[in-house]
C-alpha positions in Angstrom: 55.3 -21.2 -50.7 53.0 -18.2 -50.2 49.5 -17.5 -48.7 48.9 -13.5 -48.1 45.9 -13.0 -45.8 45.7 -9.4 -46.5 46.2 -9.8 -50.3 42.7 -10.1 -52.5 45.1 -12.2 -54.9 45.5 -14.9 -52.2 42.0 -14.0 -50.0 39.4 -12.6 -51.7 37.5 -10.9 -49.6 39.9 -9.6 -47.3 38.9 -9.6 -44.1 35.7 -10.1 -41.6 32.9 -11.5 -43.8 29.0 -12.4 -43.3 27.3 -15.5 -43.0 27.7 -17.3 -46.2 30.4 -15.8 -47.9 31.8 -17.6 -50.7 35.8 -16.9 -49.7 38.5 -17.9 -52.4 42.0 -19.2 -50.9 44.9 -19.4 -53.1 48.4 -21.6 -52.2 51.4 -20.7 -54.1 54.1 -23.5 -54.0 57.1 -24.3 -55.3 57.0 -26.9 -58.5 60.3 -28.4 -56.7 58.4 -29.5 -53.1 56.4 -32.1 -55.1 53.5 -32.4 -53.5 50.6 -35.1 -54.0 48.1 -32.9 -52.7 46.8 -30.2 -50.8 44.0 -29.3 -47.9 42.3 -26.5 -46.7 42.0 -27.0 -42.9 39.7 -24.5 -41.2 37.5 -24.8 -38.0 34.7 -22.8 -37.4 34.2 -20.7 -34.0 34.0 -24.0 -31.2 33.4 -26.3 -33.9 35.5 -28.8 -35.6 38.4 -29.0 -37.8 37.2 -29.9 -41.4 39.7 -30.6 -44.6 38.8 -29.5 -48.4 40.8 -30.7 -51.2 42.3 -27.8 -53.2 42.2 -27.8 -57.2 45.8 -26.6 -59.0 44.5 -24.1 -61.2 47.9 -22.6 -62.7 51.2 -25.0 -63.1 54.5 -23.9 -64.0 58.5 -25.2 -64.2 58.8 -23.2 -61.1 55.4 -23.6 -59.2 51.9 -24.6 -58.7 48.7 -22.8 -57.8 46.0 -24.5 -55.5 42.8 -22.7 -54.9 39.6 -23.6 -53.8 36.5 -20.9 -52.6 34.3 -22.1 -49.9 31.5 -21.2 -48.0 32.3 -19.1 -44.4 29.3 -20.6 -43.1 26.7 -19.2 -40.4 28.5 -20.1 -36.9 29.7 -16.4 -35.3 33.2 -15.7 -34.7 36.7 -16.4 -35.3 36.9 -19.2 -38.4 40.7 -20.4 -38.0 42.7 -22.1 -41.4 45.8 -23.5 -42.4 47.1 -25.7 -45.2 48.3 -29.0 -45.1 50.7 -29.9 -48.1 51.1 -33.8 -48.6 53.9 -34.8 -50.4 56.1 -38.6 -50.6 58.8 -36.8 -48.7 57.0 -35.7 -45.9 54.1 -34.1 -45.2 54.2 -29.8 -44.6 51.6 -27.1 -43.6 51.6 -23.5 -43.9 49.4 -21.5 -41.3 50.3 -17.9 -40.0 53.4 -16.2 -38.9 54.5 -16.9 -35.6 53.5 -13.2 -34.0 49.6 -14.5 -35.5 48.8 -11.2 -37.0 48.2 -12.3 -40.2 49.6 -11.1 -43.9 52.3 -13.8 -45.6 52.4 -16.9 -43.4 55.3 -19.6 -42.5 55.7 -23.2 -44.0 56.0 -26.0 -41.2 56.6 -29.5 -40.1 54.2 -29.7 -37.3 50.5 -29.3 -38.1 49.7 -27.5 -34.8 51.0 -24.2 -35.6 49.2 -20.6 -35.5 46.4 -20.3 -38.1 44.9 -17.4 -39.9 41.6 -16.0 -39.1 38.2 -15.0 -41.1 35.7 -13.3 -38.2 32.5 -14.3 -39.8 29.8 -12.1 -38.6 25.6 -11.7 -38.5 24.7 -9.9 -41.6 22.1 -7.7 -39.5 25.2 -6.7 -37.4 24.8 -2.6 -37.1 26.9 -0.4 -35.0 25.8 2.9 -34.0 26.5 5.5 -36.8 27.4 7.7 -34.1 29.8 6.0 -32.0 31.6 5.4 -35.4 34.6 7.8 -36.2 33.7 9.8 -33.0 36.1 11.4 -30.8 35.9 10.1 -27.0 36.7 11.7 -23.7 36.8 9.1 -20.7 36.4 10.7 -17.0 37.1 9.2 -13.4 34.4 11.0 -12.0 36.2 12.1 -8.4 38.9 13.8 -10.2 37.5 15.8 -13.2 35.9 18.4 -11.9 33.7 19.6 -8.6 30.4 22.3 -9.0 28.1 23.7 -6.1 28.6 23.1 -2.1 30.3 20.2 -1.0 28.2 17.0 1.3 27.5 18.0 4.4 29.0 14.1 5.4 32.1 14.1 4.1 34.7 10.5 3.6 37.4 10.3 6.8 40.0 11.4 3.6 38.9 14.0 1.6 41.2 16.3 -0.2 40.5 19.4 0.5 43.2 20.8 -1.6 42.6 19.5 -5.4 46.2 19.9 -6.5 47.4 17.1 -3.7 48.8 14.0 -5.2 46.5 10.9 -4.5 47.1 8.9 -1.2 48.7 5.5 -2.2 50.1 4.6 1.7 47.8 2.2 3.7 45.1 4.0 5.4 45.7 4.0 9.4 45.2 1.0 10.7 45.4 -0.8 8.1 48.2 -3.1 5.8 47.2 -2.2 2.2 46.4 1.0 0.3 42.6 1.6 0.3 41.1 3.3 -2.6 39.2 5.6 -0.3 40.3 8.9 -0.6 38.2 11.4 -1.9 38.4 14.9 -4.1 34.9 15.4 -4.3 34.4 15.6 -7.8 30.5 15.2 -9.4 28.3 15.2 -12.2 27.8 18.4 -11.9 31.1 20.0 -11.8 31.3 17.8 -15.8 28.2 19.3 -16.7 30.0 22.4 -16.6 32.6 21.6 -18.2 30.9 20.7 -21.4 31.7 23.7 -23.4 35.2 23.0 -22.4 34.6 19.3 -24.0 32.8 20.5 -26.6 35.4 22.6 -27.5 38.1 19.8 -27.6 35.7 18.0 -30.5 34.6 15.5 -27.9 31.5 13.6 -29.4 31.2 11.0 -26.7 31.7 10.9 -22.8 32.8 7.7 -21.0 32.4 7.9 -17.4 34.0 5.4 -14.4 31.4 3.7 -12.3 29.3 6.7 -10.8 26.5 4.1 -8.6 27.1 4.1 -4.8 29.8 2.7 -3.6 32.8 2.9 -0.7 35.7 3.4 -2.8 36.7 6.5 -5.5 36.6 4.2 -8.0 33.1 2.5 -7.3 33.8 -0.9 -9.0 32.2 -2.6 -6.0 29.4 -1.0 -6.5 26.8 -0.9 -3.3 23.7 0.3 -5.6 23.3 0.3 -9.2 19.9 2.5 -8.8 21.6 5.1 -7.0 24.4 7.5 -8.4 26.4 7.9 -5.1 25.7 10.8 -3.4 28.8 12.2 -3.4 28.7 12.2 -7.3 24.9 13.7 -7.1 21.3 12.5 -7.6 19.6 10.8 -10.3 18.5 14.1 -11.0 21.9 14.8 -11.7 22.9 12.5 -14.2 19.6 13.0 -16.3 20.4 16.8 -16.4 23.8 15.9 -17.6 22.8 13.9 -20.1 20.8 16.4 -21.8 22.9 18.9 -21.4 25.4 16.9 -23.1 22.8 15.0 -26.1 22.6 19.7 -26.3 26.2 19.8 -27.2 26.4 16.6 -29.3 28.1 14.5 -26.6 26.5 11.1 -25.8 27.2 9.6 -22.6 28.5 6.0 -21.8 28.2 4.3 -18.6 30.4 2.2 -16.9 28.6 -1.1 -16.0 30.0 -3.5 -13.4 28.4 -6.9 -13.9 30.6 -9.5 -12.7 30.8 -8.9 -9.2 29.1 -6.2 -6.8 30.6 -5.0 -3.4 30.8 -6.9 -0.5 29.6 -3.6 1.6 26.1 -3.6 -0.6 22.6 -3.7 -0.7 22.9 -7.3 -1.9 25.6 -9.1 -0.2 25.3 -6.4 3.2 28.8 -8.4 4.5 29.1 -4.8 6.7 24.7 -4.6 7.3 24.9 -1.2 6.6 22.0 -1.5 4.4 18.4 -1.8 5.5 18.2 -4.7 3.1 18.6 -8.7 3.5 21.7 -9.4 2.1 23.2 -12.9 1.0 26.0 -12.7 3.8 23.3 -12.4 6.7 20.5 -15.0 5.5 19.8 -17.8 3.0 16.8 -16.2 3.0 18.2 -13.2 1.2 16.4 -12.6 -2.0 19.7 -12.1 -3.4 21.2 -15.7 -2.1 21.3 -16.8 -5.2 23.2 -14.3 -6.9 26.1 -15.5 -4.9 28.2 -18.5 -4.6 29.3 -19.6 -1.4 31.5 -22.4 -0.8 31.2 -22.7 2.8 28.6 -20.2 3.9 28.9 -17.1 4.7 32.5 -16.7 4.3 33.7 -18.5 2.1 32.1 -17.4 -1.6 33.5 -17.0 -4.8 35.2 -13.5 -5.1 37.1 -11.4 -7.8 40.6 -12.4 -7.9 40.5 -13.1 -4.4 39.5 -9.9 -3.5 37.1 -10.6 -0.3 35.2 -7.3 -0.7 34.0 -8.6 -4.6 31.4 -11.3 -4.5 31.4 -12.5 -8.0 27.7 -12.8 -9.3 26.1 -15.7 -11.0 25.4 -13.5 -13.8 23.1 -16.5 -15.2 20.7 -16.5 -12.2 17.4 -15.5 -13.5 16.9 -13.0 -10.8 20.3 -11.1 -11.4 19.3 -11.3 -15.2 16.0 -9.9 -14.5 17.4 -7.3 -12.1 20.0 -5.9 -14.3 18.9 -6.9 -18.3 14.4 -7.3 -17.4 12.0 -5.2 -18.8 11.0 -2.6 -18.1 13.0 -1.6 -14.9 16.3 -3.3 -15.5 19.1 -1.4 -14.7 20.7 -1.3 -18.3 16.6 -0.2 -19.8 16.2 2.6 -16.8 19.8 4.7 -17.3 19.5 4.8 -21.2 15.8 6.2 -20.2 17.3 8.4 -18.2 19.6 9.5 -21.3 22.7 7.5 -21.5 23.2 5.8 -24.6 25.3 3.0 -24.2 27.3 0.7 -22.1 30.6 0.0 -21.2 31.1 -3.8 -19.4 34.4 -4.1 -16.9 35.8 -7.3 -17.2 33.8 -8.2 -20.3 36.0 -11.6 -20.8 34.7 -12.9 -17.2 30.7 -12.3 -18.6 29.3 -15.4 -19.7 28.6 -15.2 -24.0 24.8 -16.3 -22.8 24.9 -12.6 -20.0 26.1 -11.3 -23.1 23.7 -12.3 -25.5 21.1 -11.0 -23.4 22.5 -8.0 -22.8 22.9 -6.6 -26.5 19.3 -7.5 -26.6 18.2 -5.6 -23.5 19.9 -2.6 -25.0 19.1 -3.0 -28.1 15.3 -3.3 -27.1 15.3 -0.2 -25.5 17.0 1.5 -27.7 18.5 0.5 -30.9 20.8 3.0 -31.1 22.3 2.0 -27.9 25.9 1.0 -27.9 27.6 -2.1 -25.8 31.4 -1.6 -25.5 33.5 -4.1 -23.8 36.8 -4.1 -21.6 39.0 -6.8 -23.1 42.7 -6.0 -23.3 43.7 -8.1 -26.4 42.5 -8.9 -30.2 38.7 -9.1 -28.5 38.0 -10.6 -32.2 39.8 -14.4 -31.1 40.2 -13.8 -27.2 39.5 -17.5 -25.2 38.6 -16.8 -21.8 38.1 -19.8 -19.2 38.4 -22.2 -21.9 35.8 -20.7 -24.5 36.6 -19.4 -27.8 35.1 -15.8 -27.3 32.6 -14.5 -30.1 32.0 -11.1 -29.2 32.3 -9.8 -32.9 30.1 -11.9 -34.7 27.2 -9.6 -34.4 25.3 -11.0 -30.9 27.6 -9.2 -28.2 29.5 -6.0 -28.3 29.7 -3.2 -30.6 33.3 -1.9 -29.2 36.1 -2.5 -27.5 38.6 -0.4 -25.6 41.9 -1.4 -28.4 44.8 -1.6 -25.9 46.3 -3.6 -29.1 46.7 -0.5 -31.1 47.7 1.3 -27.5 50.6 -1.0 -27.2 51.3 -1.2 -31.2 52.0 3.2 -31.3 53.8 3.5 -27.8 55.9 0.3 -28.6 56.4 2.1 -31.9 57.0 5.7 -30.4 59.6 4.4 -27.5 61.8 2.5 -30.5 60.5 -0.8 -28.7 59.0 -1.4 -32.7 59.8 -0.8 -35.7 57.7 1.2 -38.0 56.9 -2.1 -40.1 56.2 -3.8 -36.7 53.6 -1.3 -35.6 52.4 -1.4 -39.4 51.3 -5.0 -39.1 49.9 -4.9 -35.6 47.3 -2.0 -37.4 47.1 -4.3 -40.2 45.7 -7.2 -38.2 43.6 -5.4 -36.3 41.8 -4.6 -39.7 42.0 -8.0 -40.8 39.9 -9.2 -37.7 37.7 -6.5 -36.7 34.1 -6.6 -38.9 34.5 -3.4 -40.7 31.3 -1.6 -38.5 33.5 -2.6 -35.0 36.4 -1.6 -36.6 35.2 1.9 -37.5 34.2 2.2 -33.7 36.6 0.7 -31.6 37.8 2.9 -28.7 41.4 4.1 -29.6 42.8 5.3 -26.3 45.7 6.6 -25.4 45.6 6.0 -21.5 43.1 4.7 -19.0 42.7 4.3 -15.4 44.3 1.3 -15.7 47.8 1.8 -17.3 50.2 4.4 -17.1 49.5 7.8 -18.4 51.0 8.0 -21.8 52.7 10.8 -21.1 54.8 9.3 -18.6 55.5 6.2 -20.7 57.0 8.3 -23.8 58.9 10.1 -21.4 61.1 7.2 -20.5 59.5 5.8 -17.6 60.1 2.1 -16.5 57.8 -0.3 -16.9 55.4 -0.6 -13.7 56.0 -3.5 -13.0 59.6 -3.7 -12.0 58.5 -0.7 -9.3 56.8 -0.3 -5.8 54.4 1.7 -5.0 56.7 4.5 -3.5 59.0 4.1 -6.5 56.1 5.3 -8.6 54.8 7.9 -6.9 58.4 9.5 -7.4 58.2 8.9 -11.0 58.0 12.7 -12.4 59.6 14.3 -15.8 60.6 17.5 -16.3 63.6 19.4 -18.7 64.1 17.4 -21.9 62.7 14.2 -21.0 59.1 16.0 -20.6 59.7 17.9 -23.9 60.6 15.3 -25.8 57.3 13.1 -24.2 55.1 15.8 -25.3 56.2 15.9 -28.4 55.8 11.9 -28.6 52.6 12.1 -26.9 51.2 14.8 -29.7 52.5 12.1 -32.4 50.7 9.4 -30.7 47.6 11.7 -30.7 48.3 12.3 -34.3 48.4 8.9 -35.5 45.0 7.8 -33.3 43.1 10.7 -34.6 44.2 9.7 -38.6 42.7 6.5 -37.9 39.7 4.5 -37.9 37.8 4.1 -35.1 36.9 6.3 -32.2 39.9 8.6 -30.4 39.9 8.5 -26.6 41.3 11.1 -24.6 41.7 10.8 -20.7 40.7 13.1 -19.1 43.8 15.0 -18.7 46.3 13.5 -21.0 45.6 17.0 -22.9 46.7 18.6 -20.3 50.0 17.4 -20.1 49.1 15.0 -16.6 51.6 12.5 -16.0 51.1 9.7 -13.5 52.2 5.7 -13.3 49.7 3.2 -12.3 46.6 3.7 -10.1 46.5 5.5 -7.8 48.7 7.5 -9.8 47.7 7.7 -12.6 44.2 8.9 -11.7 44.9 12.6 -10.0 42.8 15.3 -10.1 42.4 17.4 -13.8 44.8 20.5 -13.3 42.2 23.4 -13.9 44.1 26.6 -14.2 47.5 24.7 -14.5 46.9 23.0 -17.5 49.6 23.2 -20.3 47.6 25.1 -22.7 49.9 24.7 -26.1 48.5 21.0 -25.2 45.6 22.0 -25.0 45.2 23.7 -28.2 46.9 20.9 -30.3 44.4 18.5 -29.2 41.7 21.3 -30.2 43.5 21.0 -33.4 43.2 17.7 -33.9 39.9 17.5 -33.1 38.9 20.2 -35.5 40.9 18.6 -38.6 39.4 15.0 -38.2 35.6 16.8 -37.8 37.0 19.3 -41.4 38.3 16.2 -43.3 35.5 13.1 -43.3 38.5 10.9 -44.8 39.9 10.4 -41.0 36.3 9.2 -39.8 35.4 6.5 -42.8 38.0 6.4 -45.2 39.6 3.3 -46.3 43.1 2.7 -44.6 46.4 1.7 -46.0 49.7 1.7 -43.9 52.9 1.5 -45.0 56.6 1.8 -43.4 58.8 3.4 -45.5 61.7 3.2 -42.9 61.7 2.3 -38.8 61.3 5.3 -37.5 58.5 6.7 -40.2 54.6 5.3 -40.1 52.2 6.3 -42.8 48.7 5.9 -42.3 46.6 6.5 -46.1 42.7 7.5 -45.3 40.6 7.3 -48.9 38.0 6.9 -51.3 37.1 4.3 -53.6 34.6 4.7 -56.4 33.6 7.9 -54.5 32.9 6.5 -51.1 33.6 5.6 -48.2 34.6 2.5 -46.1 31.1 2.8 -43.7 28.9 3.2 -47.4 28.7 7.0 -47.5 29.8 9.0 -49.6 33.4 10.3 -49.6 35.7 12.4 -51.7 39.2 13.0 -51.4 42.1 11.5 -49.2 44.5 11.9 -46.5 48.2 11.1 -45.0 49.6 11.1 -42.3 53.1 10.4 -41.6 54.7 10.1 -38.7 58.7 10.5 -37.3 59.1 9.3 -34.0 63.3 10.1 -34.6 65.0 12.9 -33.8 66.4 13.8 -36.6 64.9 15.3 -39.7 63.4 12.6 -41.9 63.5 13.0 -46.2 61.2 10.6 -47.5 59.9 9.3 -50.9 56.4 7.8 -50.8 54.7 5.9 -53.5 51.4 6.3 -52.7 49.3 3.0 -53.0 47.1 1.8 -55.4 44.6 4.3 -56.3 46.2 7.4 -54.7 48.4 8.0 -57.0 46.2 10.2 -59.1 45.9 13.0 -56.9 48.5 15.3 -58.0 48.6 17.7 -55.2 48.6 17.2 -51.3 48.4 20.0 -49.2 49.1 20.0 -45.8 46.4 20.3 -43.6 48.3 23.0 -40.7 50.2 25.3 -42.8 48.7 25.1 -46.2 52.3 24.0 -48.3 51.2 22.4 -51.3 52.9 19.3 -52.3 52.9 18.1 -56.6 53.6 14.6 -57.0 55.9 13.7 -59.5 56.6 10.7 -61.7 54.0 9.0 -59.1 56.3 10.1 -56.0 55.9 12.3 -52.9 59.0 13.8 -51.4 58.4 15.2 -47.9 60.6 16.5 -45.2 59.9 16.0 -41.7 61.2 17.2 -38.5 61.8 15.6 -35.4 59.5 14.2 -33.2 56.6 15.5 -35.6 53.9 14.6 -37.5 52.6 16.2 -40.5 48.7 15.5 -41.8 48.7 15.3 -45.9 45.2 15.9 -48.0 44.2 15.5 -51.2 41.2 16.1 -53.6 
């Protein structure tokens, strides 16, 4: 028995679709199962299950074809469908494979098993052109870089040497580590590093929280109309934002929505602010933001955390204070140049917050872009009980894709096989509407996981360590080559494929670094490892020289464990986005030491391109008899184009 998601023969179309599409199903199964009948479950997004009876269009001695096309409907989000295969003996079904990502499925006894998935989507759903395919630079703004005279009021701990490792002991006093030590980096001190971004292909700019706050990483933010002064001015940020829109960078801002600070204009918990704050009176204009269970201290925070009131986000006056025209905070920083948003925590924002918020943005400027943090398949993530529907047109444009993060180290540190990796990628195209696809934020690090570096050079996982075990975690001699080498693969398969490459700010560099606080030291000007350097500037200048890595159709195959392929193409002259496209690329990946001899049969379509020239040193490969052979070191990656 046989149902192939990613197959045309079985699905046809493949894939997200748009209200209304007429989707054709196919069933293979075997003549010798007998059965009396056979269903179509599916359930639309938060809706109910519903059964259609299947038509046997093709009968054989050996088997029997069921197929059936119905309509995808109009409710957004994940549509979920099995098949339930009644027969005298017993009754079977046949949903998804057990890891749920989709491709040939498994026959079962129980009906409750995973399902496949069609993400059906607004057809007015756009994504901005220029977030598609573009090559992204994220930046914790304390530790990038610092320009001009430093505050005359500095923080209690300040690092006054740059090249100092991050405190991670509890401050004095105190029982816990405090986020509140200080390099003094600032808006300014990016601003002039934009030719050094520029110069690294870097198309967008993703910044950490930069409002006021009393921590380095401002996520309990104290005022969203004021960039903290340790950052800059308002003045500031609009200057860097057109210097950047100058140098073809967009800039997008980290927006912290589901809680404030407790030390803030609107909860004042410390009354440091001249303002009312819920903590001090009912009478607080911002009381009702809040939700206190036995007031004033006891209120609903973040994971405990006493120093983040969660807001109501459905309170009309947060709503109007963060998403109102015309001085909502979202409307008044893309005025002041940025063009998008990026939403921490976006699984813990109500759909209805969200809803409003694409509009707000999308009022103001349509061209705006609303990227999410959600850490799994964002396309059929449940959250507090809900099945989540950010991709079917009303929410988010992006998400950061820790999946494919995951899929490439797990591949990279032999934790996956090539095929393994292969299918993760493969469902991840299956799900994602091909515009969010196209955009989603590739990265290789953040400020929230290990560097990458230090997880392909061998490093345990964080978890099983303390604090003080991580700070010690360093890698140097063999173990560092051999990461670099891994971490220029894994920058090698992210920039070959769709969607938009993140770099963190200093992964280029060769920084290493476990979890925060660790992972989030200063950038290493003037002791950066510059052959890094220059690959990434490589990379960046092949995917902006070959528009096949920004919008061309993907295909990945697995000849062997160790070897990925990712195919970029044409078809009928264009590419996957609508534009025009000619040519194609490969690139093929060993993640073994040892030298690799491979023959590839290209797939469908590529196979009439008789010459592939790689894209570094020019070496022309014929095919022959419709087969590549190629040669591969280890530990290296080789990119493959054709016209």
């Amino acid at each position: 028995m046989i149902h192939h998601s990613q197959l045309e023969r079985y699905r046809a179309p493949t894939g997200a679709v748009v209200f209304n599409t007429k989707v054709r199903l196919r069933l293979v199964v075997e003549a010798t199962l007998w059965p009396t009948a056979v269903y179509l479950r599916y359930q639309p997004c938060g809706g109910e299950i519903h059964k259609l009876a299947m038509g046997c269009r093709d009968r054989s001695l050996s088997q029997l074809v069921f197929e059936l096309q119905f309509d995808a409907g109009t409710q957004e989000g994940p549509l979920f469908y099995d098949f339930e295969i009644q027969r005298q003996q017993g009754d079977l079904y046949y949903g998804n494979a057990a890891d749920g990502l989709g491709g040939e499925g498994l026959v079962r006894e129980q009906s409750d098993g995973p399902r496949f998935q069609i993400t059906v989507y607004r057809p007015d759903y756009q994504v901005p052109a220029w977030l598609q395919g573009a090559v992204m630079y994220q930046i914790f703004p304390d530790r990038f870089a610092r320009s001009g005279p430093l505050p005359e009021k500095l923080p209690a701990r300040f690092h006054q040497d740059w090249y100092e490792v991050p405190d991670y002991v509890p401050t004095l006093g105190r029982d816990e580590y405090i986020p509140d030590d200080y390099y003094g980096g600032n808006l300014r001190g990016i601003q002039e590093k934009l030719p050094y971004l520029k110069s690294l292909g870097v198309e967008v700019l993703y910044l950490n929280p930069i409002f006021e706050s009393d921590s380095n990483h401002r996520y309990n933010t104290g005022d969203y109309e004021r960039i903290d002064p340790l950052l800059g001015t308002r003045e500031d940020f609009k200057a860097l934002c057109t210097a950047a829109r100058a140098c073809g960078i967009s800039i997008l801002l980290d927006g912290v929505f589901s809680h404030t600070g407790s030390d803030s204009r609107y909860f004042n918990k410390e009354g440091r602010y001249p303002t009312l704050g819920a903590y001090q009176s009912p009478d607080s204009p911002y009381y009702s933001w809040y939700h206190f269970m036995d007031y004033p201290d006891q209120y609903d925070c973040w994971w405990g955390f006493k120093t983040l009131p969660c807001v109501k986000e459905l309170d009309p006056g947060f709503q109007d204070y963060i998403l109102g025209s015309p001085q909502g905070v979202v409307r008044q920083y893309l005025r002041d140049g940025a063009r998008g948003w990026r939403l921490d925590v976006a699984d813990e924002l109500p759909s209805a917050f969200l809803d409003h918020l694409r509009q707000a943005v999308k009022d103001e400027d349509p061209q705006s872009a609303v990227l999410g943090e959600v850490w799994e398949d964002a396309t059929n993530k449940q959250s507090y009980g809900e099945q989540r529907r950010y991709f079917g047109g009303s929410q988010l444009d992006s998400v950061m894709n820790y999946p494919l993060r995951e899929a490439l180290l797990g591949f990279l540190t032999g934790a996956l096989t090539a095929g393994s990796c292969m299918r993760h990628i493969l469902s991840l195209q299956e799900n994602y509407p091909v515009p969010a696809f196209y955009a989603l934020m590739n990265l290789m690090s953040s400020h929230d996981v290990p560097r990458a570096l230090t997880v392909l050079c061998g490093a345990p996982q964080a978890d099983t360590l303390t604090r003080e075990q991580q700070a010690a975690v360093s890698y140097e001699g063999e173990a560092l080559q051999h990461g670099k080498q891994k971490l220029l693969l894994l920058a090698s398969a992210i920039y070959a494929l769709p969607g938009a490459p993140c770099i963190y700010y200093g992964d280029e560099a060769g920084m290493q670094g476990m979890r925060d606080p660790f992972n989030r030291a200063a950038y290493p000007w003037g002791r950066e490892d510059s052959a890094l350097v220059e690959s990434f500037r490589a990379l960046g200048a092949l995917r902006r020289r070959f528009s096949a890595l920004r919008t061309g159709y993907l295909t990945v195959t697995a000849p062997s464990d160790g070897l990925l392929c990712i195919w970029r193409y044409s078809r009928d002259g264009m590419g996957a986005l609508g534009a025009p496209l000619e040519g194609a690329a490969l690139c093929i990946v060993n993640r073994d030491p040892d030298e690799a001899c491979c023959t590839l049969s290209p797939p469908d379509g590529l196979n009439t391109y008789p010459l592939w020239t790689d894209a570094q040193t020019g070496e022309a490969t014929a095919l022959q008899e419709g087969k590549l052979e190629l040669n591969l070191s280890g530990f290296t990656a080789r990119l493959l184009t054709a016209k």
